[in-house]
Steps between C-alpha positions, in 0.01 A plus 500: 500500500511367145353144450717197421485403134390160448781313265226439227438907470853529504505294194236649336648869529840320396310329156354842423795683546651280218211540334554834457904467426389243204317829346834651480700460189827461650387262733355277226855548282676387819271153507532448151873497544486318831221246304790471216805411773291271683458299170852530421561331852257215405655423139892499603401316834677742731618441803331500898760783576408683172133463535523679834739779328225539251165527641684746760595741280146465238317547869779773616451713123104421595525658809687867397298489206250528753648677755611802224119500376357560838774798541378687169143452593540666840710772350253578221249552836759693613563737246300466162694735379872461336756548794887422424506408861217281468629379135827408670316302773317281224891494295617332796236264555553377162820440573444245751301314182809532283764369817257202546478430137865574426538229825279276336665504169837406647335211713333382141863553320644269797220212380466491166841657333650140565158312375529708189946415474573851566721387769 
């Protein structure tokens, strides 16, 4: 029987693990963009309801950012070599990036198009 993991391990594995996403180019793109929003949020004054909106969707991008990095890495283990199968796997797990970020962008169009009079 495994040990129980002691909540401050857990956190340390959990701060490494993001250690290792922030060495990921994609990931950093995604907080730049999420850094950018945030301050958007701050300089119009958004709303309770819209803060929530917001930091969901930066967190939700975050997380298939993430989720679609771990997914190539294991399939790279999987098969170093070029496999359409295994290129298809990786196409689709980019997709969940671009839904999220496509979700995001609408949620962001929602807040600011009326802050900047487009609506």
């Amino acid at each position: 029987m495994i040990p129980k993991q002691s909540v401050g391990r857990a956190m340390k594995i959990s701060l490494r693990g993001t250690l290792l996403l922030l060495k990921e180019r994609s990931f950093r793109i995604q907080i730049f963009i999420g850094v950018v929003i945030t301050f958007l949020g701050f300089y119009f004054e958004i709303e309770s309801w819209a803060w929530v909106a917001q930091i969901t969707s930066i967190g939700l991008v975050l997380m298939a950012e993430g989720i679609n990095t771990v997914i190539e890495r294991i399939a790279d283990i999987v098969q170093p070599e070029y496999d359409p199968k295994i290129g298809n796997i990786k196409d689709m797990a980019a997709g969940f990036v671009g839904i999220m970020a496509l979700t995001a962008s609408l949620v962001a169009v929602i807040i600011y198009a009326p802050k900047f009079g487009l609506v």
